[in-house]
N, CA and C atoms as a LAMMPS dump frame, in Angstrom:
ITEM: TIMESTEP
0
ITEM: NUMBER OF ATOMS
672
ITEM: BOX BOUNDS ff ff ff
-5.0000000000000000e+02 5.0000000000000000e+02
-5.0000000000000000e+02 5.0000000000000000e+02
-5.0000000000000000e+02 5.0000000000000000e+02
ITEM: ATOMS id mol type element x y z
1 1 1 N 0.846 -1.199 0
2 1 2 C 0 0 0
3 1 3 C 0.882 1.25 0
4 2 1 N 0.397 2.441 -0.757
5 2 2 C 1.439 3.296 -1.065
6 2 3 C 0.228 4.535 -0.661
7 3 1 N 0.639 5.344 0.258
8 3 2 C -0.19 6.399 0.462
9 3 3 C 0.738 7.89 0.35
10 4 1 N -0.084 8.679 0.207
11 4 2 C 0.394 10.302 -0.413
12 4 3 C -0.398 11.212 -0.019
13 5 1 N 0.682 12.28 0.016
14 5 2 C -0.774 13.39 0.428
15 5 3 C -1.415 13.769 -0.738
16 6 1 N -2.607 14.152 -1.222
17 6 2 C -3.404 14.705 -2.156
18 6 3 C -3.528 15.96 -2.22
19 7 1 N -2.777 16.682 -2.282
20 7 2 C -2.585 18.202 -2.454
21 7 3 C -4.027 18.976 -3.339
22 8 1 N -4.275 18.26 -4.694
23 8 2 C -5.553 18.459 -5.19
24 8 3 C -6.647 18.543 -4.565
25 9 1 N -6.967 17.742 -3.768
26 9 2 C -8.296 17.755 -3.338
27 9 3 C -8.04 18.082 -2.021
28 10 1 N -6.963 18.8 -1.456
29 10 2 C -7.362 19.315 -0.511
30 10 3 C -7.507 20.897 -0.398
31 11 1 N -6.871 21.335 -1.707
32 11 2 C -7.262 22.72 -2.229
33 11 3 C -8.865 22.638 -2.759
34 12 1 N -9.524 21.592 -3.228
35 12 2 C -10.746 21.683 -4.17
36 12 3 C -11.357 21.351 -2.768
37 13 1 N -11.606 21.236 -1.454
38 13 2 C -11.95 20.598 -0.387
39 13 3 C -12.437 22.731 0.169
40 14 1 N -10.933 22.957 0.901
41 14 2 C -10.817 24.312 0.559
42 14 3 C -11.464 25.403 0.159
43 15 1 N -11.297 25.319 -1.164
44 15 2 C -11.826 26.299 -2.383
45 15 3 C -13.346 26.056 -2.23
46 16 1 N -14.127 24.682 -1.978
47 16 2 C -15.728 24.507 -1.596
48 16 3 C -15.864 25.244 -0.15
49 17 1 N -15.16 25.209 0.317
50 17 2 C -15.255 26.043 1.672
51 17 3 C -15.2 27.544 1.11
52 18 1 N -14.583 27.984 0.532
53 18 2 C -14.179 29.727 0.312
54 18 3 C -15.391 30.192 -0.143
55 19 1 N -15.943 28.672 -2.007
56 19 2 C -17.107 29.496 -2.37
57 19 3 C -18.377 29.829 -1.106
58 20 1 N -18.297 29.392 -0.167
59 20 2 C -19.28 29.112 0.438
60 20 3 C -19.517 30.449 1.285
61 21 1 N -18.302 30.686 1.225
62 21 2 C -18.31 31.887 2.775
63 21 3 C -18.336 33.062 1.619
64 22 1 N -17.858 33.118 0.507
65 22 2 C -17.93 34.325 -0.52
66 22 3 C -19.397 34.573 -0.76
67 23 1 N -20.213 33.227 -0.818
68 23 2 C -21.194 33.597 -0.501
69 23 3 C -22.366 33.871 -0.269
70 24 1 N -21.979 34.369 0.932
71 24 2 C -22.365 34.801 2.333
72 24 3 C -22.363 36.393 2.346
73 25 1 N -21.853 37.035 1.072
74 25 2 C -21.912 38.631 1.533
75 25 3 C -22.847 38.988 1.157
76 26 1 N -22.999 39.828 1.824
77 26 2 C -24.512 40.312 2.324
78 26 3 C -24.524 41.925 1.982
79 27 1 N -25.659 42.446 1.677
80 27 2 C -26.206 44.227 1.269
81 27 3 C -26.453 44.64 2.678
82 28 1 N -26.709 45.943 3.033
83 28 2 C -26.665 46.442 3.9
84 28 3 C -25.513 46.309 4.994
85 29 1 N -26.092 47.143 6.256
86 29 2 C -25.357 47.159 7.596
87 29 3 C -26.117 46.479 8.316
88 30 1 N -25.215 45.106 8.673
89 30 2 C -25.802 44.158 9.615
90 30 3 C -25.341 44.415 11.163
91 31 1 N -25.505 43.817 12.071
92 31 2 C -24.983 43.934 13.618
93 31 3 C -23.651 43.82 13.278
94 32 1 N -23.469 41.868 12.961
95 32 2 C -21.656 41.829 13.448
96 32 3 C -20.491 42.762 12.639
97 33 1 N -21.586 43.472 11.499
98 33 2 C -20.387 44.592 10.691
99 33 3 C -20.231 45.957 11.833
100 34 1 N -20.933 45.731 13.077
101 34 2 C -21.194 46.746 13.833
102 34 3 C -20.28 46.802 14.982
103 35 1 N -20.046 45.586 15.322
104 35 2 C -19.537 45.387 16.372
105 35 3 C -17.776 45.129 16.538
106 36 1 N -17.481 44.883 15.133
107 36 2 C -16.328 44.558 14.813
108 36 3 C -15.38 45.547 14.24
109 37 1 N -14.096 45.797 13.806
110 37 2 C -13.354 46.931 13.072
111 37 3 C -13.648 47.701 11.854
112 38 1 N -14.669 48.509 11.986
113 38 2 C -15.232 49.539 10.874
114 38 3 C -13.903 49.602 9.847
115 39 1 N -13.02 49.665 9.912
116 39 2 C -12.413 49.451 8.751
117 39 3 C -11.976 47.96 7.608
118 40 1 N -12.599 46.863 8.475
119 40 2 C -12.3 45.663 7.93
120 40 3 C -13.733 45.902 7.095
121 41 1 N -14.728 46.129 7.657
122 41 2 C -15.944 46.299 6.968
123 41 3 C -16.251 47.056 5.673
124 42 1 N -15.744 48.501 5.611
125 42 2 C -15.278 49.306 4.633
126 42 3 C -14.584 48.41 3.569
127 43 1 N -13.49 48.174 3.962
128 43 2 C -12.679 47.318 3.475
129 43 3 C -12.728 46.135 2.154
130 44 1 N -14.178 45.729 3.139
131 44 2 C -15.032 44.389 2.23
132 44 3 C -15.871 44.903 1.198
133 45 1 N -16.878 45.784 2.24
134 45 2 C -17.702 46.556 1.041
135 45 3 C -17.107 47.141 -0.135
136 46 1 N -15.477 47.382 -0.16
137 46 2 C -15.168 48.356 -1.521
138 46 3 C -14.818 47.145 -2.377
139 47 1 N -14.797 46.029 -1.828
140 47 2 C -14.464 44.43 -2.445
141 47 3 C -12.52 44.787 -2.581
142 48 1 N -12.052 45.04 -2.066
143 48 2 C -11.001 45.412 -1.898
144 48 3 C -9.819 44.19 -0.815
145 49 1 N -10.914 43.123 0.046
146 49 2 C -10.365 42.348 0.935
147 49 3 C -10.085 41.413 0.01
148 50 1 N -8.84 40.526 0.616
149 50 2 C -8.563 39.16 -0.485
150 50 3 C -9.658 37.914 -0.37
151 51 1 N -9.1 37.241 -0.835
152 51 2 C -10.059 36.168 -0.692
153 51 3 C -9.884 35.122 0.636
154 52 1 N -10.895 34.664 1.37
155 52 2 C -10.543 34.081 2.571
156 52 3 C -9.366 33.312 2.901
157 53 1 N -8.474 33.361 3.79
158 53 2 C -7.389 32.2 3.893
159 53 3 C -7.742 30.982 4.31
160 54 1 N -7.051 29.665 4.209
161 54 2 C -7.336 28.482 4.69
162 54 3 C -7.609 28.578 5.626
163 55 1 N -6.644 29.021 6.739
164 55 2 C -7.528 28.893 8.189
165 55 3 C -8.791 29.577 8.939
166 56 1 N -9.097 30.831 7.882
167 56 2 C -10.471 31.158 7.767
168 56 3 C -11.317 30.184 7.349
169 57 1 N -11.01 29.709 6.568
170 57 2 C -12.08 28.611 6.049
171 57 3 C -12.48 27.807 7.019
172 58 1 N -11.124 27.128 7.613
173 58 2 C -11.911 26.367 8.602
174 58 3 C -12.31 26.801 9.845
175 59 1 N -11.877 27.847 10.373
176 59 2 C -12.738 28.752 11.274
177 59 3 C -14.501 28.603 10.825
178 60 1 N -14.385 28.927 10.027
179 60 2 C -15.781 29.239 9.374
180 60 3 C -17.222 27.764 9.336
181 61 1 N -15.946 26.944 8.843
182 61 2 C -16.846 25.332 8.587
183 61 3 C -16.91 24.967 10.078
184 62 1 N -15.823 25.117 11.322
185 62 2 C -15.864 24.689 12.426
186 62 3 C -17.493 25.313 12.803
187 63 1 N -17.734 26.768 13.205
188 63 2 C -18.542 27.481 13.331
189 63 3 C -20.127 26.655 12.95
190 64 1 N -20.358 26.921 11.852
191 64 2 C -21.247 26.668 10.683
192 64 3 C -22.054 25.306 10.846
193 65 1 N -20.951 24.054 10.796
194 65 2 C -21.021 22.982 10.987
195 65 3 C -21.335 22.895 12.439
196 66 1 N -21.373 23.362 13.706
197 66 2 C -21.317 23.168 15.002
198 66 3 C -23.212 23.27 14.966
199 67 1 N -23.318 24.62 14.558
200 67 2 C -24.571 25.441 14.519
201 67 3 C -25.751 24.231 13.989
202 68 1 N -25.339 23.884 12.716
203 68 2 C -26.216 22.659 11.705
204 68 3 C -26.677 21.451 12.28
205 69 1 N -25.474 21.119 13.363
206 69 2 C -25.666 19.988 13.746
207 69 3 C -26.481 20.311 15.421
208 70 1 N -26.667 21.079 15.917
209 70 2 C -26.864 21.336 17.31
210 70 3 C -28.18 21.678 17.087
211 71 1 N -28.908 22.705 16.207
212 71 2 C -30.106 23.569 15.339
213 71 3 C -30.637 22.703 14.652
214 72 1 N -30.701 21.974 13.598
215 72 2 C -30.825 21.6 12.795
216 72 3 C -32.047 21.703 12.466
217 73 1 N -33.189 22.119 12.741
218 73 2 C -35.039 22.766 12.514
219 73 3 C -34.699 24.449 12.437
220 74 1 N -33.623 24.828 12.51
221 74 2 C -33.862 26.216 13.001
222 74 3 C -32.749 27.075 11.56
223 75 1 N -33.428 27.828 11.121
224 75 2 C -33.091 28.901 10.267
225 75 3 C -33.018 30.107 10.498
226 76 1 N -32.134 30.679 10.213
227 76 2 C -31.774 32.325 10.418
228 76 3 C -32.899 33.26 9.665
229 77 1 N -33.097 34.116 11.009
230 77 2 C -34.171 34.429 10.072
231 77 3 C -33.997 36.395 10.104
232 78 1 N -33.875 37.286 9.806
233 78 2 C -32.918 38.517 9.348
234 78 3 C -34.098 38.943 10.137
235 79 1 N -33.704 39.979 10.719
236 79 2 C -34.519 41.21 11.554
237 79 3 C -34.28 42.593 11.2
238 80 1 N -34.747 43.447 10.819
239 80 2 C -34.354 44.959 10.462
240 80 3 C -34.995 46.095 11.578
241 81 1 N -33.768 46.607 12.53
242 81 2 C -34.104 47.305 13.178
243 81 3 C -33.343 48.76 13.328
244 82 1 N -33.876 49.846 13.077
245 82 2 C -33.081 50.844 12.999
246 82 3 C -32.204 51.029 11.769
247 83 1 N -32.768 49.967 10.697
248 83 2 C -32.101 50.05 9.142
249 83 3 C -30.668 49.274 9.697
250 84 1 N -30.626 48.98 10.851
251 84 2 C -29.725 47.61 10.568
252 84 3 C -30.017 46.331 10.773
253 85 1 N -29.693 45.2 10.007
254 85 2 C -29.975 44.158 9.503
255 85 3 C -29.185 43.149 10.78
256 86 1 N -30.198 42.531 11.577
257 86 2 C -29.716 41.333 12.707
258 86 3 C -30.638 40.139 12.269
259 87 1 N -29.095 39.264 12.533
260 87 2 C -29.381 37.791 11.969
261 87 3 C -29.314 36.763 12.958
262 88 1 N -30.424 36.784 13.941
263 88 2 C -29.901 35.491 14.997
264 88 3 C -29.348 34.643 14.541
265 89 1 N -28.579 33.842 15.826
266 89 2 C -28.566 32.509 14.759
267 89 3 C -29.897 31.495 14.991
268 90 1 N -30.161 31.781 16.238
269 90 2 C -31.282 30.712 16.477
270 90 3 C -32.246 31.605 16.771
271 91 1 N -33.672 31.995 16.436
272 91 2 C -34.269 33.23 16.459
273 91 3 C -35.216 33.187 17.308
274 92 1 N -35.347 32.023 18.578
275 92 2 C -35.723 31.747 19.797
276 92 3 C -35.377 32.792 20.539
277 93 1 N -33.865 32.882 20.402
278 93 2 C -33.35 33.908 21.24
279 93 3 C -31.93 33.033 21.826
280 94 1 N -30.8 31.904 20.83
281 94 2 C -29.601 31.854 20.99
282 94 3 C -28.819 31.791 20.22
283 95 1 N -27.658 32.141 20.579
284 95 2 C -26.121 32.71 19.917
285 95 3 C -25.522 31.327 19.861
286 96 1 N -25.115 30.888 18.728
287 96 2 C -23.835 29.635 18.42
288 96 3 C -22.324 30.239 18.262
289 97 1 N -21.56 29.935 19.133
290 97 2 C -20.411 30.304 19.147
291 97 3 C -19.462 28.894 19.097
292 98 1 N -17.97 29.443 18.767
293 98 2 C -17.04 28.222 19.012
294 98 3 C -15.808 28.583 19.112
295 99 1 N -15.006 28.357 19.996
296 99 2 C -13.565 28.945 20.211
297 99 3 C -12.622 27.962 20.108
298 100 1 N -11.285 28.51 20.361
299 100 2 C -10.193 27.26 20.627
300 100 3 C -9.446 27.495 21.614
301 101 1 N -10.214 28.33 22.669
302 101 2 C -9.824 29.11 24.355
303 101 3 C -9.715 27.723 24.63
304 102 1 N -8.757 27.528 25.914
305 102 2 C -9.356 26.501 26.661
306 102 3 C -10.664 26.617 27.471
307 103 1 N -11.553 25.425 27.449
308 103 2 C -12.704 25.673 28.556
309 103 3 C -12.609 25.706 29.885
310 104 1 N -11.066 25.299 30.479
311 104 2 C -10.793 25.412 31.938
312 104 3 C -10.752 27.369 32.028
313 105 1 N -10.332 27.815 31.181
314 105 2 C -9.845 29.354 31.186
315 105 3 C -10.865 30.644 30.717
316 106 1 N -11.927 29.371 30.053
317 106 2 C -12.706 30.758 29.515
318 106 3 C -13.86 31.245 30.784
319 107 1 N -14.143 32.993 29.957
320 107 2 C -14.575 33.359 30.737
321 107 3 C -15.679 34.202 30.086
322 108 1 N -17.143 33.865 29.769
323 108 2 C -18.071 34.744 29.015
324 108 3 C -17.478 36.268 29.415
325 109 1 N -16.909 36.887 30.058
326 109 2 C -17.041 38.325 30.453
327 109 3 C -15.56 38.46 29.82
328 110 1 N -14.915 37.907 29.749
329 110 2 C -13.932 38.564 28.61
330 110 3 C -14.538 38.514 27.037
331 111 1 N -15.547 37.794 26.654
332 111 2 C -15.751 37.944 25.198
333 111 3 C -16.769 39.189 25.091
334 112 1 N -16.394 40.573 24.979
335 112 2 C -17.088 41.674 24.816
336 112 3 C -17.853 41.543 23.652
337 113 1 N -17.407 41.547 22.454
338 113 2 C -17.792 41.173 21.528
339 113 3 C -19.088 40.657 21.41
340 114 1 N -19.099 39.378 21.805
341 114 2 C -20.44 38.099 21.956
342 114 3 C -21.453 39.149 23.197
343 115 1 N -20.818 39.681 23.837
344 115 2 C -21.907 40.021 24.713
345 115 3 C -22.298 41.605 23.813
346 116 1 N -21.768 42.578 23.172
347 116 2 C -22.442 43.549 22.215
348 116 3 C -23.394 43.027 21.207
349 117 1 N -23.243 41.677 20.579
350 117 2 C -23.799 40.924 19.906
351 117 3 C -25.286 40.972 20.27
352 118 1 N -24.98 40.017 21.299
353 118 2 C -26.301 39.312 22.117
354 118 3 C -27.122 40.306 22.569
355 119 1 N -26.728 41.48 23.11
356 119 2 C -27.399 42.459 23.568
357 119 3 C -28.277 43.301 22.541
358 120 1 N -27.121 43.261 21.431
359 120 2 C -27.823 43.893 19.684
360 120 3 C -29.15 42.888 19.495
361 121 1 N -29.356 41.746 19.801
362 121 2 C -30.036 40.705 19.345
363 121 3 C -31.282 40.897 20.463
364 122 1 N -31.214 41.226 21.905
365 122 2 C -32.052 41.537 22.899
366 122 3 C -32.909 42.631 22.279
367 123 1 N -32.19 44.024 21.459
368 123 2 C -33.277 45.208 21.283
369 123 3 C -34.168 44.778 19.994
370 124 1 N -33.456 43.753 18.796
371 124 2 C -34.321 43.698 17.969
372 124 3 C -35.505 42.709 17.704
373 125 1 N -34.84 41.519 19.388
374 125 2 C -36.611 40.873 19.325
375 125 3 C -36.876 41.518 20.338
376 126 1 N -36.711 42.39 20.84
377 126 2 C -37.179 42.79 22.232
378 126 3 C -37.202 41.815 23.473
379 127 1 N -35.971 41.594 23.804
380 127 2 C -35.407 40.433 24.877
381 127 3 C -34.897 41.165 25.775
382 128 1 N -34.999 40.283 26.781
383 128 2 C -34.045 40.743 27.863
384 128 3 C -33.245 39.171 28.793
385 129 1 N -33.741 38.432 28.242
386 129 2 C -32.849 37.111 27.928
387 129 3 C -32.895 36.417 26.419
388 130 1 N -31.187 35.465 27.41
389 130 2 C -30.97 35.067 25.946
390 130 3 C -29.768 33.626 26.131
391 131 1 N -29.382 33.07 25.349
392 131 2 C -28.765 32.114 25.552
393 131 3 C -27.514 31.978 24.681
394 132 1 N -26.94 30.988 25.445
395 132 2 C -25.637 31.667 24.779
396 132 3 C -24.866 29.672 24.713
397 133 1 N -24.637 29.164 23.324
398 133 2 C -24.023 27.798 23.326
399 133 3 C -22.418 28.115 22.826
400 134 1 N -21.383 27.519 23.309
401 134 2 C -20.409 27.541 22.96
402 134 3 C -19.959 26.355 22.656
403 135 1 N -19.02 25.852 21.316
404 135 2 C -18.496 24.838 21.365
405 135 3 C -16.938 25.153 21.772
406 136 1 N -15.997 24.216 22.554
407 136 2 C -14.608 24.24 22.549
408 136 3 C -14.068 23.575 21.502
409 137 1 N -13.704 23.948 20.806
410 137 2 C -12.823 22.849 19.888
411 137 3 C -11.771 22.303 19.957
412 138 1 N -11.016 22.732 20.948
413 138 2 C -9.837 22.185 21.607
414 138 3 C -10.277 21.769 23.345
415 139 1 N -11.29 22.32 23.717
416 139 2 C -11.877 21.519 24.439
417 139 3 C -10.62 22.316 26.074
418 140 1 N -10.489 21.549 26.82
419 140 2 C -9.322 21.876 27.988
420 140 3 C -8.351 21.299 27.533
421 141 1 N -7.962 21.256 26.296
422 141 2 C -6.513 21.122 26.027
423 141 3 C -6.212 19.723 26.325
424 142 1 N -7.133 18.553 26.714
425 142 2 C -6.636 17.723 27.241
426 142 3 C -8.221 16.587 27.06
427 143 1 N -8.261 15.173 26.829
428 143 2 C -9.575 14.606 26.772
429 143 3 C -10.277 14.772 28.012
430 144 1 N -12.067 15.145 27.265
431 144 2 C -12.451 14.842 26.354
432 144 3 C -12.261 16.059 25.812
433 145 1 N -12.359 16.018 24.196
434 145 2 C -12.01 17.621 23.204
435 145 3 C -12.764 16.552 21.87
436 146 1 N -13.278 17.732 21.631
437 146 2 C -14.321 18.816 21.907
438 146 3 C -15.103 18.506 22.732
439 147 1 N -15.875 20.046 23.78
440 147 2 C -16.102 19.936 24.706
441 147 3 C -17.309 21.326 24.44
442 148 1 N -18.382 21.544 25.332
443 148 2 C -19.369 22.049 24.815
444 148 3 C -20.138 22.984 26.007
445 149 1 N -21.005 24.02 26.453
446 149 2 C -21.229 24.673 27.231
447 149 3 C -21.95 25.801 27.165
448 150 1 N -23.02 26.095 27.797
449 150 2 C -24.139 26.434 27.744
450 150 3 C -24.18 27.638 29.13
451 151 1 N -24.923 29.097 28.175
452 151 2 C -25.636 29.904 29.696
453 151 3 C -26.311 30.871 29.439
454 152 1 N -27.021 30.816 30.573
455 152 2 C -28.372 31.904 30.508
456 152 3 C -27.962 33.169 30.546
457 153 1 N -28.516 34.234 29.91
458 153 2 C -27.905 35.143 29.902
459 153 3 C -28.944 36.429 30.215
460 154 1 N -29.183 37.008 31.56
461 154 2 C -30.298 37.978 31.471
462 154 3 C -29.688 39.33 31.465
463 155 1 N -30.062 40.101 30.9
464 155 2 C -29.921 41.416 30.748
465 155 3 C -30.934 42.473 31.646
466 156 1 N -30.221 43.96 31.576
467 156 2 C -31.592 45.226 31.674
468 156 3 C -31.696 45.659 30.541
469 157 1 N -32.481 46.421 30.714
470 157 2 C -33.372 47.448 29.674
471 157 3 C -32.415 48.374 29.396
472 158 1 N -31.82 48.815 30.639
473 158 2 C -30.241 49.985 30.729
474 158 3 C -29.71 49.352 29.855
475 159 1 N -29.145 48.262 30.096
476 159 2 C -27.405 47.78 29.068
477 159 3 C -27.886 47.746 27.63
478 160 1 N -29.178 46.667 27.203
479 160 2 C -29.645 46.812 26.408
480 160 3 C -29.519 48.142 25.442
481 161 1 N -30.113 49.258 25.756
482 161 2 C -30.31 50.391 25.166
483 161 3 C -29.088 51.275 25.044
484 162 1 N -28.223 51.243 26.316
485 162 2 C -26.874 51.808 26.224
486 162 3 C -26.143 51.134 24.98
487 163 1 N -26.029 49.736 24.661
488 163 2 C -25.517 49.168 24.101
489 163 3 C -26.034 49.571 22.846
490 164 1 N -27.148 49.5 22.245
491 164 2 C -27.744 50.004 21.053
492 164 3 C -27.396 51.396 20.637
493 165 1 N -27.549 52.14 21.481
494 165 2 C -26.913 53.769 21.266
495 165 3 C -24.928 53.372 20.399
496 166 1 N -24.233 52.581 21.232
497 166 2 C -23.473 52.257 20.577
498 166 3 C -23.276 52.144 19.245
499 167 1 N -24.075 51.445 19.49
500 167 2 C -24.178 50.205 17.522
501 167 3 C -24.713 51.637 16.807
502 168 1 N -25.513 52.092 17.14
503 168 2 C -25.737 53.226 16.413
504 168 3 C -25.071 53.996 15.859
505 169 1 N -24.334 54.337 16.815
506 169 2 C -23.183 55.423 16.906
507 169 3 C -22.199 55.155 15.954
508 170 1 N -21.649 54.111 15.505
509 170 2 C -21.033 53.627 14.328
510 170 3 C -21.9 52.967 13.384
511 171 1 N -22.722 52.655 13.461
512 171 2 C -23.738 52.6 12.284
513 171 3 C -23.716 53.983 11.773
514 172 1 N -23.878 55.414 12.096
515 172 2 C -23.791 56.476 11.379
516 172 3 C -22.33 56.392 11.144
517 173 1 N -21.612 56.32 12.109
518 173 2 C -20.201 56.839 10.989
519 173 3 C -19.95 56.301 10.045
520 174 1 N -20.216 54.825 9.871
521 174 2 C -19.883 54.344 8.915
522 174 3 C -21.186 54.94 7.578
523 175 1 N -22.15 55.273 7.833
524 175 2 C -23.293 55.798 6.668
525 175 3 C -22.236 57.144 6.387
526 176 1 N -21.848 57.752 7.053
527 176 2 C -21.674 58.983 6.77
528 176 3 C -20.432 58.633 5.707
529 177 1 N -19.552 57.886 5.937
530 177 2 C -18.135 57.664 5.151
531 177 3 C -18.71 57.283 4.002
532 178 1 N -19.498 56.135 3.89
533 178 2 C -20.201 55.621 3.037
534 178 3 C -20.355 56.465 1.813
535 179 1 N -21.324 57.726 2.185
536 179 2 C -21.958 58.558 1.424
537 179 3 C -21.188 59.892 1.399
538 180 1 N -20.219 59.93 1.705
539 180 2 C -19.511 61.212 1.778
540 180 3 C -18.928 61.409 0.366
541 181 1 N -18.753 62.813 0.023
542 181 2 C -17.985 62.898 -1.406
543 181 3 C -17.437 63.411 -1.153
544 182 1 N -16.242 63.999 -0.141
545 182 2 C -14.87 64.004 -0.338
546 182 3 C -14.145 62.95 -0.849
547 183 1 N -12.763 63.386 -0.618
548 183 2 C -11.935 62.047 -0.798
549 183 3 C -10.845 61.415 0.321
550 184 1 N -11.688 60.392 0.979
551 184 2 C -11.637 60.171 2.153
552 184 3 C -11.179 59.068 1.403
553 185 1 N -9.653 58.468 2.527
554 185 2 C -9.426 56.9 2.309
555 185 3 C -9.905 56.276 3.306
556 186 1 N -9.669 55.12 2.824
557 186 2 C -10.108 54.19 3.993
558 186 3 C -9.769 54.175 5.35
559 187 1 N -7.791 54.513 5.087
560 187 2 C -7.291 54.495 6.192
561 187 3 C -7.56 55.917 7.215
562 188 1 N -8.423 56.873 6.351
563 188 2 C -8.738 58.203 7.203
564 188 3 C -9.85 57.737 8.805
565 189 1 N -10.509 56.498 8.16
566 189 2 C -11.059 56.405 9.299
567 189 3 C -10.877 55.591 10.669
568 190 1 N -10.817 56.49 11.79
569 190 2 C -10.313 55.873 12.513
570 190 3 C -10.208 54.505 13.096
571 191 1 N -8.99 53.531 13.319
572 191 2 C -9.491 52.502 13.577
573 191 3 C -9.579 52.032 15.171
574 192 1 N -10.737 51.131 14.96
575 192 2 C -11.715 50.428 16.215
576 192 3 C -11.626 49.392 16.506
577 193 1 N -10.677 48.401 15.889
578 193 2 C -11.045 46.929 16.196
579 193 3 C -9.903 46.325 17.841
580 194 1 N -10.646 46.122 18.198
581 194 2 C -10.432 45.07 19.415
582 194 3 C -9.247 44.546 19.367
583 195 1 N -8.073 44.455 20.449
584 195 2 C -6.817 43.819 20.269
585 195 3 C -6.657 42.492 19.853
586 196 1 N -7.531 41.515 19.737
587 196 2 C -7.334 40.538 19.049
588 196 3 C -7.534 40.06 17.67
589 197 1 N -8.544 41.352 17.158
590 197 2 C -8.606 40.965 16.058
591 197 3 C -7.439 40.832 14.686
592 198 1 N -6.486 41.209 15.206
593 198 2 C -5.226 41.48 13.982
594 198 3 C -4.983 40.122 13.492
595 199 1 N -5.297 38.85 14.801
596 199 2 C -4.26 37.761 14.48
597 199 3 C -5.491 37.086 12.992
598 200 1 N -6.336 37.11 13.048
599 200 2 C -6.824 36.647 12.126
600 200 3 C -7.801 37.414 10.77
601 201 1 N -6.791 38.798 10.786
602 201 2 C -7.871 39.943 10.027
603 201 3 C -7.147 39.742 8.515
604 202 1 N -7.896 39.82 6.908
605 202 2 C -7.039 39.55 6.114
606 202 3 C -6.72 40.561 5.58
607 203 1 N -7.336 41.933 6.057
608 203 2 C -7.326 43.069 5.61
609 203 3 C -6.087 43.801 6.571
610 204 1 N -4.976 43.387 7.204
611 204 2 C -4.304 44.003 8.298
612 204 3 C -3.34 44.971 7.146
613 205 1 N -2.685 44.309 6.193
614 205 2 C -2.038 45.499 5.677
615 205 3 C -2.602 47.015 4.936
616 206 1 N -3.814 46.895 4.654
617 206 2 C -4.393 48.517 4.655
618 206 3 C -4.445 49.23 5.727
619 207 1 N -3.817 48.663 6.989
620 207 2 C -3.694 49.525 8.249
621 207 3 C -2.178 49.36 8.657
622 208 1 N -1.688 50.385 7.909
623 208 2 C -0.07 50.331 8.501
624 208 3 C -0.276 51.419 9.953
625 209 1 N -0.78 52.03 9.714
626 209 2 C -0.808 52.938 11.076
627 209 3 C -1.158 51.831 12.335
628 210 1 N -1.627 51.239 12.476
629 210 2 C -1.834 50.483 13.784
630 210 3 C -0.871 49.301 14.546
631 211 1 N -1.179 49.355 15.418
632 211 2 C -0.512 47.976 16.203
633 211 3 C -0.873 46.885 15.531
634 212 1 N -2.109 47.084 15.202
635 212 2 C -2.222 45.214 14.701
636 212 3 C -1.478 45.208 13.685
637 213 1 N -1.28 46.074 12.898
638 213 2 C -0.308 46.17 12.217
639 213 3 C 1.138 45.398 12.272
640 214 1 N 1.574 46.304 13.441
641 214 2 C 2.596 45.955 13.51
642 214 3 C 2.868 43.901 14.4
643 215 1 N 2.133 44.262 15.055
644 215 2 C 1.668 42.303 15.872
645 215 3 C 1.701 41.295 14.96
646 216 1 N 0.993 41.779 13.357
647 216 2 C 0.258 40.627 12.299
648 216 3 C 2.008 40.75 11.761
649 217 1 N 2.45 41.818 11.131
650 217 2 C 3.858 41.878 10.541
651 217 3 C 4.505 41.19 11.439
652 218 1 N 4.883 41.304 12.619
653 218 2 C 5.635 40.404 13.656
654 218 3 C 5.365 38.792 13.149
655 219 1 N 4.036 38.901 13.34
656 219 2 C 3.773 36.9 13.266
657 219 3 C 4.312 36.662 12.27
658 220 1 N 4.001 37.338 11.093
659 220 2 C 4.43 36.749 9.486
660 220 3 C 5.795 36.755 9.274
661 221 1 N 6.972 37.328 10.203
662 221 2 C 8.506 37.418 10.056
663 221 3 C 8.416 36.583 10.502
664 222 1 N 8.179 36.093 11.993
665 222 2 C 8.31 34.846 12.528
666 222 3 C 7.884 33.434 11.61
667 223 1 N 7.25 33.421 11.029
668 223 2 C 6.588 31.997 10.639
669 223 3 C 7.165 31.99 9.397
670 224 1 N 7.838 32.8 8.676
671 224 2 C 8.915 32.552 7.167
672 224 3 C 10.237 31.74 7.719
C-alpha cells in the first residue's frame, strides 16, 4: 500500500469552503459589521479584501457545521431594526459560538464582543434574555475535546439600550463615510477593532498605522 498526500483535493476541499463563505456577503449594515473593526468592513464593502485564507475557512466550517448539527429545525431568520440588519442565529433567542480558548480558562465576560452581539439581538426581538451555546474545539486542552457549554444570559433594559446607542453610533459613521464625497481613504477612518482581532484579520495590511499592524507583521517574520 502506497499512500500520499493529495494536495488536489485538498485545495478543491478548501476552495468549496471559500465558495461558500464568498457567498455569504450580504447588502446592507448588519450587527456583526457593527460590532467589529469599521475598517475591515469598509474594506469588504469596496471588495477590496482578499479572498478568505485556509484557516479562515476552517474557522468558518468549524462554526457553521457546530450550529447545523446542534439547530438543525432552526433557520436564520434577518430582523431589520433601525435600518440595521440582525441575523440570529437561532431566532428563539440563541447565539452559536465556538472557540479554541481553553474551557478550563474561559470566561463569558472577557468575550465583549459576543456580549455587544447578544445584547444587539435583545433590542431587535425585544429580549431581555438570551442564551448563549459555545463549542470548545480544543476543548481543555486535554480529553475529552471537543467539549461544549451552555448559559443563561439575562440582561436590563439599561445595558440593552446603552448598548444600542453604541451600535448606532457607528452605524452612522460608517453611513456617513459611506456617502460622503470628499476624498476620504479608507485608512482616514479611525481605527476600532479590538486587540485581538489582527491575528486573524485579512485586511491588516491597509492599516499600517496600527498595532495590529505591527503584531500581524511580527507573526508573518516569525513563521517565514
Amino acid at each position: 500500500m502506497e499512500i500520499t498526500k493529495n494536495i488536489e483535493l485538498r485545495k478543491e476541499v478548501l476552495d468549496n469552503i471559500r465558495q461558500t463563505i464568498t457567498g455569504h456577503e450580504r447588502e446592507g449594515i448588519h450587527l456583526s459589521d457593527l460590532i467589529y473593526c469599521s475598517r475591515k468592513f469598509l474594506i469588504r464593502r469596496a471588495g477590496l479584501a482578499p479572498e478568505p485564507s485556509d484557516e479562515q475557512c476552517m474557522l468558518f466550517m468549524t462554526g457553521f457545521a457546530f450550529q447545523a448539527f446542534m439547530f438543525p429545525k432552526d433557520n436564520e431568520i434577518p430582523y431589520i431594526y433601525d435600518n440595521i440588519i440582525c441575523t440570529p442565529d437561532i431566532p428563539t433567542g440563541i447565539e452559536v459560538k465556538s472557540t479554541r480558548r481553553s474551557m478550563g480558562k474561559f470566561s463569558v465576560w472577557d468575550m465583549q464582543h459576543w456580549q455587544k452581539q447578544i445584547l444587539g439581538y435583545c433590542k431587535a426581538l425585544d429580549k431581555l434574555e438570551y442564551d448563549l451555546v459555545v463549542l470548545f474545539v480544543c476543548g481543555d486542552y486535554k480529553p475529552p475535546f471537543p467539549n461544549m457549554d451552555c448559559w443563561h444570559i439575562q440582561a436590563t433594559q439599561e445595558e440593552v439600550n446603552a448598548n444600542w446607542a453604541e451600535i448606532t453610533a457607528r452605524r452612522d459613521k460608517l453611513l456617513a463615510f459611506i456617502t460622503s464625497t470628499d476624498s476620504v481613504g479608507i485608512t482616514d477612518v479611525e481605527p476600532d477593532c479590538a486587540d485581538w482581532e489582527w491575528e486573524f484579520c485579512e485586511n491588516w495590511r491597509y492599516c499600517p498605522d496600527t498595532t495590529c499592524y505591527q503584531k500581524r507583521r511580527l507573526k508573518e517574520l516569525k513563521t517565514k
